[in-house]
C-alpha positions as CSV (number, residue, x, y, z in Angstrom):
1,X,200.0,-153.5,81.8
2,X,199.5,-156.7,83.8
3,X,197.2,-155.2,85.8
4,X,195.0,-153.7,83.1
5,X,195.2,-157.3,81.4
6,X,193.8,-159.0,84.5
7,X,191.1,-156.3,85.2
8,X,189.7,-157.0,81.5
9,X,189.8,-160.7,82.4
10,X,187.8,-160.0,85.5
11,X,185.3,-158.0,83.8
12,X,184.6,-160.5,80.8
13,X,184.6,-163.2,83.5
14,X,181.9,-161.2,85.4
15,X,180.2,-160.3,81.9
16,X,180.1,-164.4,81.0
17,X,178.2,-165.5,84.4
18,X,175.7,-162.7,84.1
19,X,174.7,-163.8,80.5
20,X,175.0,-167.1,81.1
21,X,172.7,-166.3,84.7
22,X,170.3,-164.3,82.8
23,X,170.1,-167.7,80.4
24,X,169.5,-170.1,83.4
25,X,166.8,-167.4,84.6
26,X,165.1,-166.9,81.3
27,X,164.6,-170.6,81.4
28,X,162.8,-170.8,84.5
29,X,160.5,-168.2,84.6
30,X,156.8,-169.3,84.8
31,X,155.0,-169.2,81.8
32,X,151.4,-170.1,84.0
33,X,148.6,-168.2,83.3
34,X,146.2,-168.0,86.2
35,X,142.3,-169.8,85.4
36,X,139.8,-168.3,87.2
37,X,137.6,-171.0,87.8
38,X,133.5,-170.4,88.5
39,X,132.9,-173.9,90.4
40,X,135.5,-174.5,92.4
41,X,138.2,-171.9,94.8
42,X,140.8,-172.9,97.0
43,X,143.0,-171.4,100.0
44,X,145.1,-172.4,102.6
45,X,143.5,-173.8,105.6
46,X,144.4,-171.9,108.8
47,X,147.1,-172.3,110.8
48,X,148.6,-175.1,108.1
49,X,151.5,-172.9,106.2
50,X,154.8,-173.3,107.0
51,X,158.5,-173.8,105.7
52,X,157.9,-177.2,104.7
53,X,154.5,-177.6,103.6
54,X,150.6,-176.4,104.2
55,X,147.1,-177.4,103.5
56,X,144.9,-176.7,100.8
57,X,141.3,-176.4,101.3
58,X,139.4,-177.3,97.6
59,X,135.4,-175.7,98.1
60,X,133.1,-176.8,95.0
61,X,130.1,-174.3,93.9
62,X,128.7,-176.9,91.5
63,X,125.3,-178.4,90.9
64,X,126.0,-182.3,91.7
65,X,122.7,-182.9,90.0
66,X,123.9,-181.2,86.6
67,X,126.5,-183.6,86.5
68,X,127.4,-186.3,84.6
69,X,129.4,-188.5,87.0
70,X,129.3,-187.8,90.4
71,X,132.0,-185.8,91.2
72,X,133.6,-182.6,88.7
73,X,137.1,-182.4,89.5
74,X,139.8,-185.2,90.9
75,X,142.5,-183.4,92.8
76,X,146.1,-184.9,92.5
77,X,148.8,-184.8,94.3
78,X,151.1,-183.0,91.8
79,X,151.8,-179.7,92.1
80,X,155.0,-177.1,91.5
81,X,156.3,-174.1,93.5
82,X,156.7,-170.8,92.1
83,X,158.9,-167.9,94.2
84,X,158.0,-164.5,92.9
85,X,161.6,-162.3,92.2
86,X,160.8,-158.7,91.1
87,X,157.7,-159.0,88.5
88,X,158.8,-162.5,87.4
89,X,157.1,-166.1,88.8
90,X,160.4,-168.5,89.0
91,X,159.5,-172.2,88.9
92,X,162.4,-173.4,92.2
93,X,164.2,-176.3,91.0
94,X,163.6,-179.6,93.1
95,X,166.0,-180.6,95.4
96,X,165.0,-184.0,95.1
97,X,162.6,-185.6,92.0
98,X,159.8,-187.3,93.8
99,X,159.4,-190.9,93.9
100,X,155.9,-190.1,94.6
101,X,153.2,-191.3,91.8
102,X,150.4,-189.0,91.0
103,X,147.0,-189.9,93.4
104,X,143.9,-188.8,92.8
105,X,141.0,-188.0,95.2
106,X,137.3,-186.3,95.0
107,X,135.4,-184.7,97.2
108,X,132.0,-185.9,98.2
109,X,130.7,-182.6,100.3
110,X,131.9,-180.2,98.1
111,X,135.1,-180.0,100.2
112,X,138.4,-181.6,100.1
113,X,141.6,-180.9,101.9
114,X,145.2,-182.3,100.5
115,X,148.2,-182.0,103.0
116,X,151.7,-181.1,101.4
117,X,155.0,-181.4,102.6
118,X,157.4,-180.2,100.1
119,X,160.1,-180.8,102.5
120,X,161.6,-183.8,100.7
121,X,161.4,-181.9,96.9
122,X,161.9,-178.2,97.7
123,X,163.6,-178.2,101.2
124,X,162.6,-175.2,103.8
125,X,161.3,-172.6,102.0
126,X,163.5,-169.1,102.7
127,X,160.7,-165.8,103.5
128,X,159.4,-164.2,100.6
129,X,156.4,-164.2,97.9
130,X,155.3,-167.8,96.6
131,X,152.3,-169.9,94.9
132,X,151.9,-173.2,94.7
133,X,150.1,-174.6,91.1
134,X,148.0,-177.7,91.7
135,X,146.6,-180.2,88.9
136,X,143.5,-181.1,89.1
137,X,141.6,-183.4,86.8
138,X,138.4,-182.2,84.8
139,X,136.3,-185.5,84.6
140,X,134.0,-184.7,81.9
141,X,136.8,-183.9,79.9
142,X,139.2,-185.7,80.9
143,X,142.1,-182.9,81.2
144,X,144.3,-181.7,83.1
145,X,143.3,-177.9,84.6
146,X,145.6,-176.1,86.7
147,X,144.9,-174.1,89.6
148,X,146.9,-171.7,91.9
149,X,147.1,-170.3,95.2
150,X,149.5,-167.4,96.5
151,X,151.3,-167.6,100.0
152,X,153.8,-165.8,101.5
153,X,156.4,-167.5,103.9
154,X,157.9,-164.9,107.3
């Protein structure tokens, strides 16, 4: 009878951190849709990805002289990591919350290149399926836009 009693016990305690996982899960998972943007790509310059950080490459296709100001977009240093598990994007929790404020930059050839070490926020990054979500700034509207990039660490 003990025996019994303490393999229910097991099985409700098992039952309890799955629920409550599935909870803590539900709560991360990405809810980012993807922009596909007309003027403006990026990628990961070569030879820059690693565990601890990479380098984006921003390329403009936009007509400067169209413009308003004299730049489109200002590119800031926020951004969030995203590990794909099964068909799900999970937002990874920060190891550490940034001191860092928000900088803005622009390009003025139509290319710009930011540098990112997550190693103080995220920590090494374990192999698998990731992206990396950037803000960037629209200046003729004056809003936030998000863009992505997909990467994959060995």
């Amino acid at each position: 009878m003990k025996k019994k009693l303490f393999i229910i016990i097991i099985i409700i305690f098992i039952f309890c951190i799955l629920i409550i996982n599935f909870f803590l899960m539900q709560k991360r998972i990405s809810n980012f849709n993807e922009k596909n943007f007309t003027d403006l790509a990026i990628e990961i310059k070569d030879n820059t990805l690693s565990q601890t950080g990479l380098t984006i490459l921003f390329i403009e296709n936009i007509d400067y002289a169209k413009l308003k100001y004299d730049y489109k977009y200002e590119y800031t240093t926020k951004y969030k990591i995203e590990k794909k598990i099964g068909k799900y994007w999970i937002e990874l929790e920060k190891a550490k919350k940034s001191t860092n404020e928000s900088i803005a930059y622009h390009s003025t050839n139509g290319k710009f290149e930011l540098n990112i070490n997550w190693k103080n926020e995220y920590g090494t990054l374990k192999p698998g399926n990731y992206r990396i979500i950037l803000e960037i700034i629209n200046v003729e509207s004056h809003k936030a836009e998000y863009i992505s990039t997909k990467f994959y660490i060995k």
